[in-house]
C-alpha positions in Angstrom: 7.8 9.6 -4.3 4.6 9.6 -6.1 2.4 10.7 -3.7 -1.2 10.1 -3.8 -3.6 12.7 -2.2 -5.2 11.4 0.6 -2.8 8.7 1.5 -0.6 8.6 4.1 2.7 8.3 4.1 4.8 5.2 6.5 8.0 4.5 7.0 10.5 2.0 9.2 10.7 4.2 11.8 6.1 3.8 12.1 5.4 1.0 10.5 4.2 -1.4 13.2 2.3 1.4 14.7 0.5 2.6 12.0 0.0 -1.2 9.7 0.7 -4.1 11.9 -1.1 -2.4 15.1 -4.4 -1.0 12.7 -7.7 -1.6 13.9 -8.3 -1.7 9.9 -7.0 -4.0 7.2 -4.0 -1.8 5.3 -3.6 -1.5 1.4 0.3 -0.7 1.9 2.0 0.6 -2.0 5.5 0.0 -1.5 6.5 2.5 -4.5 9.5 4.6 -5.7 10.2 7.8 -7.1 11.4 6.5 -9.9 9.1 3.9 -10.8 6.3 5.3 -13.4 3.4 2.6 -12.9 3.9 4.1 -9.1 2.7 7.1 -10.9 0.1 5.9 -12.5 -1.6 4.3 -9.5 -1.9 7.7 -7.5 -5.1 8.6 -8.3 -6.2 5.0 -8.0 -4.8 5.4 -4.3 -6.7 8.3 -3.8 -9.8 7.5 -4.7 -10.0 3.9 -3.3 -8.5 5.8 0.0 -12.1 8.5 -0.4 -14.1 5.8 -1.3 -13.1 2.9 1.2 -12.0 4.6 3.9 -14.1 3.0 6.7 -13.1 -0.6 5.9 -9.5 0.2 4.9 -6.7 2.3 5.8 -4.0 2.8 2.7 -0.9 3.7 2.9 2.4 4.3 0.8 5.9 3.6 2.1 9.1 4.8 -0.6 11.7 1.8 -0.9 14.2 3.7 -0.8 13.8 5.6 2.3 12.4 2.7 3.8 14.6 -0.7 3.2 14.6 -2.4 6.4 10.0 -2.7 6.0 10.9 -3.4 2.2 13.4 -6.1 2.8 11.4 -7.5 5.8 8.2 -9.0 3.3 11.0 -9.5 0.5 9.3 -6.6 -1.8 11.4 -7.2 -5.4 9.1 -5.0 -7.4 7.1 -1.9 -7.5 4.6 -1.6 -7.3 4.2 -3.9 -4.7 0.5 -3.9 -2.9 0.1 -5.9 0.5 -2.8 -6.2 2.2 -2.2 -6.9 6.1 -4.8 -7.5 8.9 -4.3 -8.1 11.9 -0.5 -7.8 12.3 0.1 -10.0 9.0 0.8 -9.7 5.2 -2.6 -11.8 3.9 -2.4 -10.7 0.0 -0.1 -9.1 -2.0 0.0 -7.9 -5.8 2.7 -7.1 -8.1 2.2 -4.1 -10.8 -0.2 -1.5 -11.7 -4.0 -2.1 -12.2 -7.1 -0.3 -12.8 -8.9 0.3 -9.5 -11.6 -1.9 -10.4 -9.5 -4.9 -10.7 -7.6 -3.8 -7.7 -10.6 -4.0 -5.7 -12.0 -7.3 -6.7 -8.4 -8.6 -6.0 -9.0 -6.7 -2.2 -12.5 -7.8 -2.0 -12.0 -11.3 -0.2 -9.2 -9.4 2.1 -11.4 -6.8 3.6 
């Protein structure tokens, strides 16, 4: 998985615990290893995760380890980002982006 600094890492098995039970809105990356955009947004991840970290948690989970969460919200795509708060999937955005698009599209979600 391409795995961004800084970001933690979810799976099936913690899921509810650490998204749908966060005190904090989650940015969750539903990536792949083999998916280069997934690449390219790792240092996005990183920084947004150092810059925003005391209004939102962000998180990567890996499709392929992972496909009961991934079949769950019906993820097709990767990169998939889904915002959740409060226990439920309240935005999500197909594809690669710079970060500062990606936070004006997370701006009326946090």
């Amino acid at each position: 998985m391409s795995k961004a600094a800084g970001v933690a890492e979810v799976g099936d098995a913690d899921f509810a615990t650490e998204v749908l039970e966060a005190e904090l809105p989650v940015l969750v990356e539903f990536t792949a290893d083999w998916c280069p955009p997934c690449r390219q947004m790792a240092p996005v991840l990183s920084r947004l995760a150092a810059e925003e970290g005391e209004r939102l948690k962000v998180v990567q989970l890996d499709v392929d380890h992972n496909p009961d969460t991934t079949n769950a919200y019906k993820v097709l795509s990767m990169p998939t980002f889904m915002v959740f708060r409060g226990g439920e999937p309240v935005k999500a955005m197909v594809g690669a982006r710079p970060q500062r698009r990606l936070l004006e599209e997370l701006a009326d979600a946090l």
